[in-house]
N, C-alpha and C positions, 0 to 999 in steps of 0.2 A: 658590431654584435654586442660588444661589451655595454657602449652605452647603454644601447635596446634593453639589457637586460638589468640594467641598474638604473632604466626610468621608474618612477612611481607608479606607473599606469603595470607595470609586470609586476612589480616588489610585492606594491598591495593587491592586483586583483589577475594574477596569472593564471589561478586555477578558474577564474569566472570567465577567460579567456578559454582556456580549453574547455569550459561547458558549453560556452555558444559554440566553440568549434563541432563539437559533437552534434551537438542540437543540428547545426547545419547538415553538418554530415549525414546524418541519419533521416532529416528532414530529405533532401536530393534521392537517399535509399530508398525510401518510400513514397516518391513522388509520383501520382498515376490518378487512373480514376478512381470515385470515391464513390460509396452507394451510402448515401445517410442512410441508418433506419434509427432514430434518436428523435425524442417529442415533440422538438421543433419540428422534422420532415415532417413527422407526421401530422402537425398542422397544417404546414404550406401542403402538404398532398390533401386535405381536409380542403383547403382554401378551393385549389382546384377542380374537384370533385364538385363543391359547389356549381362551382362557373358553368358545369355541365351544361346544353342547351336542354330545355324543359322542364318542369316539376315535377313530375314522376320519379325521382331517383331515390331509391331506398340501397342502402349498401350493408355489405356481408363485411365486416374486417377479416383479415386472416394470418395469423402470425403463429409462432412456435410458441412451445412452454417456456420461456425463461423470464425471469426478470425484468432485463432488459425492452423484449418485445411486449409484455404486459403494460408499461408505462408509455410504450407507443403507441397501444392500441388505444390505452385510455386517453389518450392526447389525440387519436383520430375521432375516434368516438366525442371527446366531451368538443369539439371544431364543431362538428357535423349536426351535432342537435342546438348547439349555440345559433348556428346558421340556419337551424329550423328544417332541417336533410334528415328522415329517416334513419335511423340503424337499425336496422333488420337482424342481426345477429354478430356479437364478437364470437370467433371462430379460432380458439389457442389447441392446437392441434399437435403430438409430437411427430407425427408423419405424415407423409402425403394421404395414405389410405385412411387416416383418422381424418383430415379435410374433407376429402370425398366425402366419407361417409355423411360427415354432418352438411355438407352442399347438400346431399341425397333428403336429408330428413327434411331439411326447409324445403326443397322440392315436394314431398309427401305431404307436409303440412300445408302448401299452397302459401307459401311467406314471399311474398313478391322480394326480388332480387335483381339488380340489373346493374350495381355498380360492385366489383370486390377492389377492396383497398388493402395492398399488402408491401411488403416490401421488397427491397433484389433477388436475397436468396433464394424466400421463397418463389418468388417470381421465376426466377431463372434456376431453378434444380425439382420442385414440385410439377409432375405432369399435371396437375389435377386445375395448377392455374393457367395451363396454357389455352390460348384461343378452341383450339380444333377439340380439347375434352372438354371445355365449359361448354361450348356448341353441341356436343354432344349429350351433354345432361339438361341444355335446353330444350332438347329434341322428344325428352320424358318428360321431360315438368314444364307445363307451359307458365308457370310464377317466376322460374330464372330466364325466359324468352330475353336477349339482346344483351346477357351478362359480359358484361367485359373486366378484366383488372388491370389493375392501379397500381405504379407504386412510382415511388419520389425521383426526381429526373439527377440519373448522376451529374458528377462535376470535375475538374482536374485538381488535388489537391496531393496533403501530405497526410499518412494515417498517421503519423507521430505526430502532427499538429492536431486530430482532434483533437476538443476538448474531452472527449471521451477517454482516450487514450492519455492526454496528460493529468488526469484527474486520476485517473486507472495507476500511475507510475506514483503519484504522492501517495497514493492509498496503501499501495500493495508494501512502498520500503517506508511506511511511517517506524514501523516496529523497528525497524533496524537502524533509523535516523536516530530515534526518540533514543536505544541504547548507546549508538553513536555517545550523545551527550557526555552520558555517565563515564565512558571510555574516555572521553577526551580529557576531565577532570584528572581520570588516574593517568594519565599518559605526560601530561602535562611535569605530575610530579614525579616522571620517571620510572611509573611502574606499568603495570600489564594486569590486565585482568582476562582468562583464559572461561572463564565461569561463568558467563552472561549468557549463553546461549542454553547450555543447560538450567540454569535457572530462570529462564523464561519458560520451559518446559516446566518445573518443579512448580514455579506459581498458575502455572493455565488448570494443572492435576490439583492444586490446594484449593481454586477457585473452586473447582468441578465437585470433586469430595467434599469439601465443607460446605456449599447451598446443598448435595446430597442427601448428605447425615444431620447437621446442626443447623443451619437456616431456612429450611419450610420444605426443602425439595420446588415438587414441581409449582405448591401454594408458596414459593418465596414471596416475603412484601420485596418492597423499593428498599426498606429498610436491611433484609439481608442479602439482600444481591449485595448493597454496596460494605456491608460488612464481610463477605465472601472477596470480595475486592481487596480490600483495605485487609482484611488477614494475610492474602497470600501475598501482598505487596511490604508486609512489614514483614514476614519470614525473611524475605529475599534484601531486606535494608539491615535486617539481625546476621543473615549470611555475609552481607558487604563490612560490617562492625565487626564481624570476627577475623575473616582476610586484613583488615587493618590493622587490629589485635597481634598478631600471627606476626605481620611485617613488622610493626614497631617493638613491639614487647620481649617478642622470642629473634627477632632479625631473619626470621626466613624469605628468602627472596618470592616476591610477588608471584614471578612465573611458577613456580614449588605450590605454593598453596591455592593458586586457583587454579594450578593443573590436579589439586586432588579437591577441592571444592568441585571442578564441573564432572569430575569421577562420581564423584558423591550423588550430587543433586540432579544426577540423570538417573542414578541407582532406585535412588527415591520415588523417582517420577515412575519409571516404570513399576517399582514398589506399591506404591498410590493406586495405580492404574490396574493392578491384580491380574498382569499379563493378560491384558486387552490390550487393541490398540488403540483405546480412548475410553474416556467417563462421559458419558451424555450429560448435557446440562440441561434441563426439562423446564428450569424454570420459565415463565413469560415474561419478556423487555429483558432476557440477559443478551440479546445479539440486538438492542438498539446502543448499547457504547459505540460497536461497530457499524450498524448499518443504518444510524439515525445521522440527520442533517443539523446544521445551524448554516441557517441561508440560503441550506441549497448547498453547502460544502459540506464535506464528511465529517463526522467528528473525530475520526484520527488523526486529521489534516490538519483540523484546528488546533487541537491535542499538539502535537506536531509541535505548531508553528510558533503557539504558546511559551512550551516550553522550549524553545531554541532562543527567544527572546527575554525570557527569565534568565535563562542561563546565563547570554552576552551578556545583560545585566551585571548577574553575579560577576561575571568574569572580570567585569570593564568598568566596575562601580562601586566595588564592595570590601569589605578589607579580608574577606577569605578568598576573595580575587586574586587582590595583591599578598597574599601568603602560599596558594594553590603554584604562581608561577616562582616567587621566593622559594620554596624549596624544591621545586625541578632544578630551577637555576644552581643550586649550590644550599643542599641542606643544611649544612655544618655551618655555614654562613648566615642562613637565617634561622640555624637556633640560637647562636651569639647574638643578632640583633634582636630577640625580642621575642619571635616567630614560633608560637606552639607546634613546634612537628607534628607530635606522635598526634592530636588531635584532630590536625588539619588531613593526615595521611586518612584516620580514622574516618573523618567527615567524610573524604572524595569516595573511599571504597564503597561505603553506606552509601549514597548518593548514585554509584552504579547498579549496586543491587537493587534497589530502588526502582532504577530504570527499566533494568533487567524485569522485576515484577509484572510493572505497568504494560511492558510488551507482551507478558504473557498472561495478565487479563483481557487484553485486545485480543490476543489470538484464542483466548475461552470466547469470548464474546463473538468473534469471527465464525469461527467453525460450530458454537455453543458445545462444546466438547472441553475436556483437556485431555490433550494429547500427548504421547510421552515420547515421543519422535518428535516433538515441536521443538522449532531449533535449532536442528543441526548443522553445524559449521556456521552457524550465524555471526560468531564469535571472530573467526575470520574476515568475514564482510564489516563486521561493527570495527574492527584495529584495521582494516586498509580503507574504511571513511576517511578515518582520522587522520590517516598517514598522508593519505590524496590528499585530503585538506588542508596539508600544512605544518601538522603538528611531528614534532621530533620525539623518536624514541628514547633519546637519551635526555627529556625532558627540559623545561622551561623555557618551552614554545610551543605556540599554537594556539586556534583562536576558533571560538565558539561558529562564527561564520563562517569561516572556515570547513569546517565537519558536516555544516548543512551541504556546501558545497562540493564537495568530495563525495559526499551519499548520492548526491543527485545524480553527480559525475557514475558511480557504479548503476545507479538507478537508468540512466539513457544509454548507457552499455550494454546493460541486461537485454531490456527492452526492444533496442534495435536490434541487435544478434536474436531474439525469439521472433519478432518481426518477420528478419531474412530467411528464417527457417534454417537457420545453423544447428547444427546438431549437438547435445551435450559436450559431447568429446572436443569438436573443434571449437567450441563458445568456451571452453576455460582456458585453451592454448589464444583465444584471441582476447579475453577475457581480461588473463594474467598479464599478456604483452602492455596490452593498453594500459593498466595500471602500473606500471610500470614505467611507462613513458612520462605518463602524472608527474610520478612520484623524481623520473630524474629533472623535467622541468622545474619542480619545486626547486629540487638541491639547486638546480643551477639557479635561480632564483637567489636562493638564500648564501648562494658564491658569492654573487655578484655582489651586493648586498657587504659583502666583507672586504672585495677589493676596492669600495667607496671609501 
Protein backbone atom coordinates (compact mmCIF):
# COMPACT_ATOMS: atom_id res chain seq x y z
CA UNK A 1 0.00 0.00 0.00
CA UNK A 2 2.63 2.29 0.91
CA UNK A 3 4.56 1.83 -2.34
CA UNK A 4 1.11 2.19 -4.37
CA UNK A 5 0.89 5.43 -2.76
CA UNK A 6 4.22 7.01 -3.12
CA UNK A 7 4.20 5.90 -7.14
CA UNK A 8 4.27 8.86 -9.51
CA UNK A 9 1.15 7.64 -11.29
CA UNK A 10 -1.03 8.63 -7.50
CA UNK A 11 1.43 11.61 -6.33
CA UNK A 12 0.81 13.39 -9.57
CA UNK A 13 -2.43 12.26 -11.07
CA UNK A 14 -4.70 10.69 -7.98
CA UNK A 15 -7.24 13.09 -8.15
CA UNK A 16 -7.64 12.31 -12.25
CA UNK A 17 -7.87 8.79 -10.84
CA UNK A 18 -10.86 9.28 -8.80
CA UNK A 19 -12.39 11.34 -11.85
CA UNK A 20 -12.43 8.46 -14.02
CA UNK A 21 -13.52 6.56 -11.07
CA UNK A 22 -16.61 8.57 -10.92
CA UNK A 23 -16.94 8.86 -14.52
CA UNK A 24 -17.30 5.08 -14.46
CA UNK A 25 -19.23 4.93 -11.75
CA UNK A 26 -21.96 7.06 -12.75
CA UNK A 27 -21.42 5.97 -16.42
CA UNK A 28 -22.65 1.94 -15.07
CA UNK A 29 -25.57 4.38 -13.01
CA UNK A 30 -26.86 5.35 -15.90
CA UNK A 31 -26.44 2.69 -18.25
CA UNK A 32 -29.83 1.65 -20.11
CA UNK A 33 -31.76 2.57 -23.15
CA UNK A 34 -31.26 5.84 -24.72
CA UNK A 35 -33.91 7.82 -26.97
CA UNK A 36 -31.69 10.40 -29.00
CA UNK A 37 -33.70 13.42 -30.00
CA UNK A 38 -30.43 15.73 -30.82
CA UNK A 39 -29.64 16.79 -34.68
CA UNK A 40 -27.85 14.06 -35.64
CA UNK A 41 -31.16 11.68 -34.79
CA UNK A 42 -32.76 13.78 -36.30
CA UNK A 43 -30.94 13.35 -39.59
CA UNK A 44 -30.47 9.50 -39.50
CA UNK A 45 -34.51 9.66 -38.70
CA UNK A 46 -34.52 12.12 -42.00
CA UNK A 47 -32.22 9.49 -43.87
CA UNK A 48 -34.83 6.99 -43.15
CA UNK A 49 -37.88 8.56 -43.91
CA UNK A 50 -36.35 8.93 -47.23
CA UNK A 51 -35.77 5.24 -47.80
CA UNK A 52 -39.66 5.16 -47.46
CA UNK A 53 -40.93 2.80 -50.39
CA UNK A 54 -42.59 5.48 -52.95
CA UNK A 55 -42.62 9.23 -53.81
CA UNK A 56 -45.49 10.46 -52.33
CA UNK A 57 -44.16 11.26 -48.77
CA UNK A 58 -44.72 14.68 -47.44
CA UNK A 59 -44.05 14.75 -43.57
CA UNK A 60 -45.50 16.92 -40.72
CA UNK A 61 -42.46 17.39 -37.93
CA UNK A 62 -43.71 17.37 -34.44
CA UNK A 63 -41.71 18.39 -31.44
CA UNK A 64 -42.25 20.51 -28.10
CA UNK A 65 -41.42 24.31 -27.54
CA UNK A 66 -37.91 24.32 -26.36
CA UNK A 67 -34.76 24.90 -27.68
CA UNK A 68 -33.48 21.85 -27.86
CA UNK A 69 -36.30 20.22 -30.10
CA UNK A 70 -36.20 23.36 -32.33
CA UNK A 71 -32.66 22.56 -33.56
CA UNK A 72 -34.04 19.02 -34.11
CA UNK A 73 -36.65 19.79 -36.00
CA UNK A 74 -34.52 22.09 -38.20
CA UNK A 75 -32.04 19.24 -38.74
CA UNK A 76 -35.09 17.02 -39.74
CA UNK A 77 -36.53 19.41 -41.95
CA UNK A 78 -33.19 20.93 -43.60
CA UNK A 79 -32.26 16.21 -44.23
CA UNK A 80 -35.79 16.01 -45.86
CA UNK A 81 -35.79 18.77 -48.39
CA UNK A 82 -31.78 18.29 -49.05
CA UNK A 83 -33.17 14.74 -50.10
CA UNK A 84 -35.92 16.40 -52.22
CA UNK A 85 -38.88 14.85 -49.33
CA UNK A 86 -41.56 17.35 -48.84
CA UNK A 87 -42.24 19.08 -45.42
CA UNK A 88 -45.57 19.83 -45.03
CA UNK A 89 -45.45 21.39 -41.86
CA UNK A 90 -43.06 21.95 -38.66
CA UNK A 91 -45.48 21.46 -35.81
CA UNK A 92 -43.65 23.00 -32.12
CA UNK A 93 -46.65 22.34 -30.04
CA UNK A 94 -46.60 22.77 -25.97
CA UNK A 95 -49.22 20.03 -25.54
CA UNK A 96 -50.70 17.27 -27.09
CA UNK A 97 -54.06 19.15 -27.60
CA UNK A 98 -51.98 22.12 -29.39
CA UNK A 99 -50.62 19.03 -32.02
CA UNK A 100 -54.00 17.93 -32.64
CA UNK A 101 -55.11 20.94 -33.20
CA UNK A 102 -52.66 21.83 -35.77
CA UNK A 103 -52.95 17.89 -37.44
CA UNK A 104 -56.63 19.09 -37.49
CA UNK A 105 -55.97 22.61 -39.52
CA UNK A 106 -53.59 20.73 -42.13
CA UNK A 107 -56.38 18.26 -42.37
CA UNK A 108 -58.95 21.40 -43.12
CA UNK A 109 -56.48 22.96 -45.31
CA UNK A 110 -56.16 19.56 -47.41
CA UNK A 111 -52.06 19.76 -46.85
CA UNK A 112 -51.22 16.07 -47.80
CA UNK A 113 -49.60 14.33 -44.77
CA UNK A 114 -48.59 10.75 -44.57
CA UNK A 115 -45.36 10.69 -42.88
CA UNK A 116 -44.96 12.60 -38.87
CA UNK A 117 -41.39 12.61 -37.75
CA UNK A 118 -41.01 13.18 -33.96
CA UNK A 119 -39.21 11.90 -31.29
CA UNK A 120 -39.67 9.24 -28.00
CA UNK A 121 -41.32 11.38 -25.67
CA UNK A 122 -43.47 12.77 -27.79
CA UNK A 123 -44.05 9.60 -29.27
CA UNK A 124 -44.70 7.67 -26.33
CA UNK A 125 -46.70 10.15 -23.79
CA UNK A 126 -48.66 12.37 -26.67
CA UNK A 127 -52.03 10.39 -27.65
CA UNK A 128 -52.48 12.47 -30.62
CA UNK A 129 -49.27 10.61 -32.13
CA UNK A 130 -50.38 7.39 -31.58
CA UNK A 131 -51.53 4.94 -34.34
CA UNK A 132 -55.44 4.47 -33.50
CA UNK A 133 -55.86 8.75 -33.12
CA UNK A 134 -53.71 9.59 -36.30
CA UNK A 135 -56.36 6.75 -37.95
CA UNK A 136 -58.71 8.54 -36.53
CA UNK A 137 -58.20 12.05 -37.93
CA UNK A 138 -57.46 10.19 -41.15
CA UNK A 139 -60.86 9.00 -41.08
CA UNK A 140 -61.91 13.14 -41.46
CA UNK A 141 -59.37 14.44 -43.49
CA UNK A 142 -58.71 12.33 -46.45
CA UNK A 143 -55.00 14.52 -46.94
CA UNK A 144 -53.55 12.75 -43.58
CA UNK A 145 -54.97 9.12 -45.30
CA UNK A 146 -51.95 6.34 -44.22
CA UNK A 147 -50.31 8.90 -41.68
CA UNK A 148 -47.88 7.13 -39.71
CA UNK A 149 -44.93 8.55 -37.13
CA UNK A 150 -41.60 8.40 -36.77
CA UNK A 151 -39.02 8.71 -34.45
CA UNK A 152 -35.24 7.73 -34.13
CA UNK A 153 -34.75 4.02 -33.15
CA UNK A 154 -33.44 3.69 -29.38
CA UNK A 155 -30.01 2.25 -28.34
CA UNK A 156 -28.21 0.84 -25.03
CA UNK A 157 -26.03 3.36 -23.83
CA UNK A 158 -24.84 5.84 -20.88
CA UNK A 159 -26.96 9.30 -20.43
CA UNK A 160 -23.77 10.63 -18.73
CA UNK A 161 -21.90 9.74 -21.81
CA UNK A 162 -23.96 11.97 -23.99
CA UNK A 163 -22.41 14.38 -25.52
CA UNK A 164 -25.29 16.27 -24.65
CA UNK A 165 -25.01 15.83 -21.18
CA UNK A 166 -21.21 16.21 -20.95
CA UNK A 167 -21.25 19.39 -22.74
CA UNK A 168 -24.49 20.38 -20.44
CA UNK A 169 -21.78 19.66 -17.12
CA UNK A 170 -18.81 21.95 -18.57
CA UNK A 171 -21.52 24.71 -19.32
CA UNK A 172 -23.45 24.66 -16.25
CA UNK A 173 -20.08 24.65 -13.55
CA UNK A 174 -17.82 26.98 -16.00
CA UNK A 175 -18.81 29.95 -13.47
CA UNK A 176 -17.69 28.00 -10.63
CA UNK A 177 -14.50 26.63 -12.39
CA UNK A 178 -13.55 30.00 -13.85
CA UNK A 179 -13.79 31.38 -9.88
CA UNK A 180 -12.13 28.17 -8.83
CA UNK A 181 -9.06 29.88 -10.52
CA UNK A 182 -9.11 33.12 -8.57
CA UNK A 183 -9.54 30.96 -5.15
CA UNK A 184 -6.79 28.84 -5.83
CA UNK A 185 -4.25 32.03 -6.41
CA UNK A 186 -5.40 33.08 -2.73
CA UNK A 187 -5.46 29.68 -1.34
CA UNK A 188 -2.11 28.99 -2.43
CA UNK A 189 -0.86 32.11 -0.44
CA UNK A 190 -2.66 30.96 2.48
CA UNK A 191 -5.51 32.94 2.64
CA UNK A 192 -9.37 32.51 1.94
CA UNK A 193 -11.66 34.45 0.17
CA UNK A 194 -15.46 34.07 1.54
CA UNK A 195 -16.68 37.01 -0.99
CA UNK A 196 -16.80 35.44 -4.63
CA UNK A 197 -19.99 34.35 -4.56
CA UNK A 198 -21.59 37.33 -3.46
CA UNK A 199 -19.82 39.26 -5.69
CA UNK A 200 -20.67 37.34 -8.76
CA UNK A 201 -24.14 38.58 -7.60
CA UNK A 202 -22.88 42.36 -7.17
CA UNK A 203 -21.35 42.24 -10.80
CA UNK A 204 -24.53 40.24 -12.82
CA UNK A 205 -26.81 43.70 -10.87
CA UNK A 206 -23.75 46.35 -12.12
CA UNK A 207 -24.02 44.61 -15.44
CA UNK A 208 -27.84 44.70 -15.49
CA UNK A 209 -28.30 48.63 -14.08
CA UNK A 210 -25.52 50.03 -15.93
CA UNK A 211 -26.57 48.74 -19.95
CA UNK A 212 -30.11 50.05 -18.00
CA UNK A 213 -29.34 53.61 -17.00
CA UNK A 214 -25.90 54.55 -18.90
CA UNK A 215 -25.31 52.30 -21.92
CA UNK A 216 -28.28 52.59 -24.47
CA UNK A 217 -30.72 50.28 -22.52
CA UNK A 218 -32.48 48.12 -24.72
CA UNK A 219 -30.61 50.23 -28.07
CA UNK A 220 -27.12 49.01 -26.37
CA UNK A 221 -24.40 48.96 -29.26
CA UNK A 222 -21.61 45.99 -29.13
CA UNK A 223 -19.84 48.92 -27.67
CA UNK A 224 -21.85 49.14 -24.21
CA UNK A 225 -22.72 45.88 -23.65
CA UNK A 226 -19.00 45.15 -23.38
CA UNK A 227 -18.59 48.34 -21.40
CA UNK A 228 -21.31 47.11 -18.97
CA UNK A 229 -19.09 44.15 -18.81
CA UNK A 230 -15.80 45.41 -18.19
CA UNK A 231 -17.43 48.04 -15.52
CA UNK A 232 -18.87 45.36 -13.32
CA UNK A 233 -15.84 43.31 -13.69
CA UNK A 234 -13.47 45.99 -12.59
CA UNK A 235 -15.75 46.99 -9.33
CA UNK A 236 -15.34 43.38 -8.42
CA UNK A 237 -11.06 43.54 -9.24
CA UNK A 238 -11.40 47.17 -7.06
CA UNK A 239 -13.24 44.88 -4.27
CA UNK A 240 -10.39 42.02 -4.49
CA UNK A 241 -7.44 45.37 -4.22
CA UNK A 242 -9.25 46.28 -1.12
CA UNK A 243 -9.40 42.66 0.64
CA UNK A 244 -5.58 42.72 -0.15
CA UNK A 245 -5.22 46.26 1.25
CA UNK A 246 -7.19 45.19 4.50
CA UNK A 247 -4.76 41.92 4.87
CA UNK A 248 -1.57 43.42 4.33
CA UNK A 249 -1.87 47.02 5.38
CA UNK A 250 -4.13 46.85 8.46
CA UNK A 251 -3.28 42.68 9.13
CA UNK A 252 -6.80 41.57 9.30
CA UNK A 253 -7.18 38.04 8.77
CA UNK A 254 -8.51 37.03 5.10
CA UNK A 255 -11.39 35.13 6.57
CA UNK A 256 -12.55 38.68 8.70
CA UNK A 257 -12.74 40.83 5.63
CA UNK A 258 -14.22 38.69 3.08
CA UNK A 259 -16.68 37.53 5.50
CA UNK A 260 -17.81 41.32 5.62
CA UNK A 261 -17.04 41.91 2.00
CA UNK A 262 -19.54 39.09 0.81
CA UNK A 263 -22.08 40.75 3.71
CA UNK A 264 -21.51 43.77 1.89
CA UNK A 265 -21.79 43.06 -1.76
CA UNK A 266 -24.83 40.91 -1.37
CA UNK A 267 -26.44 44.01 0.56
CA UNK A 268 -25.62 45.81 -2.67
CA UNK A 269 -26.90 43.49 -5.00
CA UNK A 270 -30.13 43.30 -3.61
CA UNK A 271 -29.65 47.36 -3.20
CA UNK A 272 -29.18 47.58 -7.09
CA UNK A 273 -32.04 45.28 -7.65
CA UNK A 274 -34.66 47.76 -5.80
CA UNK A 275 -36.21 44.52 -3.97
CA UNK A 276 -36.99 42.58 -7.06
CA UNK A 277 -35.84 39.52 -7.68
CA UNK A 278 -33.94 40.71 -10.81
CA UNK A 279 -33.02 43.65 -13.37
CA UNK A 280 -34.10 42.64 -16.96
CA UNK A 281 -31.47 43.05 -19.30
CA UNK A 282 -33.35 44.10 -22.69
CA UNK A 283 -30.54 44.73 -24.36
CA UNK A 284 -29.90 42.51 -27.97
CA UNK A 285 -26.54 39.86 -28.14
CA UNK A 286 -26.41 40.45 -24.21
CA UNK A 287 -27.15 36.37 -23.92
CA UNK A 288 -24.79 35.55 -26.94
CA UNK A 289 -21.59 35.61 -24.24
CA UNK A 290 -23.66 32.72 -22.88
CA UNK A 291 -25.46 31.22 -25.55
CA UNK A 292 -23.13 31.83 -28.61
CA UNK A 293 -20.54 29.04 -30.08
CA UNK A 294 -16.98 29.05 -31.45
CA UNK A 295 -16.97 25.68 -33.25
CA UNK A 296 -19.87 24.38 -32.12
CA UNK A 297 -18.44 24.69 -28.37
CA UNK A 298 -19.99 27.05 -25.83
CA UNK A 299 -18.36 30.17 -25.20
CA UNK A 300 -18.08 29.59 -21.52
CA UNK A 301 -16.40 26.44 -22.18
CA UNK A 302 -13.90 28.01 -24.20
CA UNK A 303 -13.84 30.99 -21.79
CA UNK A 304 -13.16 28.03 -19.29
CA UNK A 305 -10.50 26.41 -20.76
CA UNK A 306 -8.71 29.50 -21.77
CA UNK A 307 -8.25 30.83 -18.75
CA UNK A 308 -7.37 27.53 -16.77
CA UNK A 309 -4.39 27.50 -19.23
CA UNK A 310 -3.34 31.18 -18.78
CA UNK A 311 -3.34 30.58 -15.35
CA UNK A 312 -1.09 27.14 -15.40
CA UNK A 313 0.96 29.38 -17.37
CA UNK A 314 1.14 32.01 -14.75
CA UNK A 315 1.59 29.56 -12.28
CA UNK A 316 4.34 27.27 -13.90
CA UNK A 317 6.13 30.13 -15.84
CA UNK A 318 6.21 33.28 -14.48
CA UNK A 319 7.87 35.05 -11.68
CA UNK A 320 4.44 35.94 -9.83
CA UNK A 321 4.27 32.12 -10.16
CA UNK A 322 7.26 31.55 -8.31
CA UNK A 323 6.34 34.39 -5.63
CA UNK A 324 2.23 33.30 -5.33
CA UNK A 325 3.70 29.73 -4.06
CA UNK A 326 7.11 31.71 -2.05
CA UNK A 327 4.76 33.28 0.14
CA UNK A 328 2.16 30.48 1.06
CA UNK A 329 5.27 28.62 1.69
CA UNK A 330 6.67 30.90 4.27
CA UNK A 331 6.07 34.70 3.95
CA UNK A 332 8.62 36.01 6.27
CA UNK A 333 11.03 33.93 4.14
CA UNK A 334 10.12 35.32 1.00
CA UNK A 335 10.15 38.96 2.14
CA UNK A 336 13.82 38.38 3.16
CA UNK A 337 14.58 37.04 -0.15
CA UNK A 338 13.50 39.56 -2.21
CA UNK A 339 9.65 38.58 -2.60
CA UNK A 340 7.27 41.81 -2.68
CA UNK A 341 4.40 40.41 -0.37
CA UNK A 342 2.04 43.07 0.31
CA UNK A 343 1.88 43.24 -3.70
CA UNK A 344 1.81 39.83 -4.62
CA UNK A 345 -1.11 39.24 -1.71
CA UNK A 346 -2.62 42.48 -3.36
CA UNK A 347 -2.34 40.96 -7.05
CA UNK A 348 -4.04 37.37 -6.17
CA UNK A 349 -7.05 39.05 -4.18
CA UNK A 350 -7.65 41.35 -7.50
CA UNK A 351 -7.28 38.55 -9.65
CA UNK A 352 -10.23 36.69 -7.60
CA UNK A 353 -12.50 39.43 -7.69
CA UNK A 354 -11.90 39.50 -11.14
CA UNK A 355 -13.03 36.19 -11.43
CA UNK A 356 -15.69 36.61 -9.32
CA UNK A 357 -17.06 39.46 -11.95
CA UNK A 358 -16.49 37.55 -15.01
CA UNK A 359 -18.81 34.68 -13.50
CA UNK A 360 -21.32 37.11 -12.83
CA UNK A 361 -21.36 38.57 -16.30
CA UNK A 362 -21.85 34.97 -17.56
CA UNK A 363 -24.70 34.60 -15.35
CA UNK A 364 -26.15 38.46 -16.66
CA UNK A 365 -25.74 37.07 -19.99
CA UNK A 366 -27.24 33.52 -19.06
CA UNK A 367 -30.41 34.48 -17.50
CA UNK A 368 -30.16 38.26 -19.40
CA UNK A 369 -31.16 39.40 -15.93
CA UNK A 370 -28.97 40.32 -12.90
CA UNK A 371 -30.00 38.63 -10.23
CA UNK A 372 -29.47 39.30 -6.49
CA UNK A 373 -29.77 35.60 -5.30
CA UNK A 374 -27.06 34.66 -7.91
CA UNK A 375 -24.57 32.97 -5.94
CA UNK A 376 -25.46 31.53 -3.21
CA UNK A 377 -23.02 29.33 -1.40
CA UNK A 378 -21.13 29.22 -4.61
CA UNK A 379 -18.22 30.29 -2.38
CA UNK A 380 -18.26 26.96 -0.80
CA UNK A 381 -18.29 24.96 -4.00
CA UNK A 382 -15.27 27.48 -5.50
CA UNK A 383 -12.99 26.51 -1.79
CA UNK A 384 -13.82 22.62 -2.05
CA UNK A 385 -12.73 22.72 -6.05
CA UNK A 386 -9.57 23.81 -4.78
CA UNK A 387 -9.16 21.69 -1.78
CA UNK A 388 -10.41 18.42 -4.07
CA UNK A 389 -7.87 19.53 -6.31
CA UNK A 390 -5.00 19.54 -4.22
CA UNK A 391 -4.40 22.66 -2.87
CA UNK A 392 -3.57 23.12 0.97
CA UNK A 393 -5.17 25.52 3.19
CA UNK A 394 -2.50 26.27 5.03
CA UNK A 395 -0.92 27.26 1.62
CA UNK A 396 2.22 26.83 -0.69
CA UNK A 397 0.47 24.20 -2.55
CA UNK A 398 -1.56 23.40 -5.15
CA UNK A 399 -1.77 23.58 -8.68
CA UNK A 400 -3.88 25.19 -11.45
CA UNK A 401 -4.70 21.48 -13.00
CA UNK A 402 -5.44 20.62 -10.26
CA UNK A 403 -8.57 22.94 -9.43
CA UNK A 404 -9.77 22.18 -13.03
CA UNK A 405 -9.91 18.79 -11.75
CA UNK A 406 -11.55 18.84 -8.37
CA UNK A 407 -14.56 21.12 -10.19
CA UNK A 408 -15.08 18.40 -12.61
CA UNK A 409 -14.71 15.92 -9.64
CA UNK A 410 -17.96 18.23 -7.91
CA UNK A 411 -19.29 18.76 -11.45
CA UNK A 412 -19.98 14.57 -12.14
CA UNK A 413 -21.07 14.46 -8.37
CA UNK A 414 -23.70 16.94 -8.82
CA UNK A 415 -24.84 15.63 -12.04
CA UNK A 416 -24.98 11.89 -11.39
CA UNK A 417 -26.95 12.30 -7.85
CA UNK A 418 -29.57 14.74 -10.08
CA UNK A 419 -29.50 11.91 -12.67
CA UNK A 420 -30.47 9.14 -9.92
CA UNK A 421 -33.12 11.41 -8.86
CA UNK A 422 -31.62 11.94 -5.20
CA UNK A 423 -33.34 14.37 -3.44
CA UNK A 424 -31.76 17.67 -2.10
CA UNK A 425 -31.57 16.58 1.36
CA UNK A 426 -29.86 13.04 0.81
CA UNK A 427 -27.42 14.54 -2.42
CA UNK A 428 -25.56 16.86 0.16
CA UNK A 429 -25.20 14.00 2.91
CA UNK A 430 -23.85 12.09 -0.20
CA UNK A 431 -22.58 15.05 -1.70
CA UNK A 432 -20.39 16.05 1.38
CA UNK A 433 -19.23 12.36 2.09
CA UNK A 434 -17.75 12.11 -1.35
CA UNK A 435 -15.79 15.16 -1.08
CA UNK A 436 -14.38 14.15 1.59
CA UNK A 437 -13.08 10.95 0.54
CA UNK A 438 -11.16 13.38 -2.27
CA UNK A 439 -9.94 15.31 -0.11
CA UNK A 440 -8.43 12.33 2.54
CA UNK A 441 -6.96 10.54 -0.66
CA UNK A 442 -5.20 13.77 -1.44
CA UNK A 443 -3.64 13.89 2.36
CA UNK A 444 -2.78 10.37 1.99
CA UNK A 445 -1.27 11.29 -1.07
CA UNK A 446 0.67 14.07 0.08
CA UNK A 447 1.70 11.46 3.46
CA UNK A 448 2.98 9.33 1.36
CA UNK A 449 4.89 11.79 -0.45
CA UNK A 450 6.76 12.76 2.89
CA UNK A 451 7.50 9.12 4.15
CA UNK A 452 9.74 9.02 0.60
Amino acid sequence: MKRLLQSKLITDYGMVLVLVLLGALVTWATWGEQHPDDPGAGKHLANGIVELPGDDTHVAVVVRQTKSDTEYAEAIATQLKDKGVTVAAIIQARTPRDARVELVKLGEQQVRVNAIATHHFCFSTWGVLQQSALDGLAANYPSLKGVKPFKPASRMGSTFLSKKNLVSILNQNAPIAIMAIGMTFVIITAGIDLSVGSLMALSALITAVSLRDWFGGPQASSLGLYSAFASAMLVCTLCGVFVGLMVTSFQVPPFVVTLALMMMARGCSFILAGGADSVDIQASGAELLYSGTIFGVPNQIVLMLVLFVLAHVVMSHTALGRYVYAVGGNAQAARLSGVPVFRVIIVVYAICGAAAGLAGVLDASHFTSGRPKAGEFYELQVIAAVVVGGASLMGGEGKIFGTFIGAMILAVIQNGLNMQGVDSYRANVVYGALILVAVLLDQLRNRSSRWA
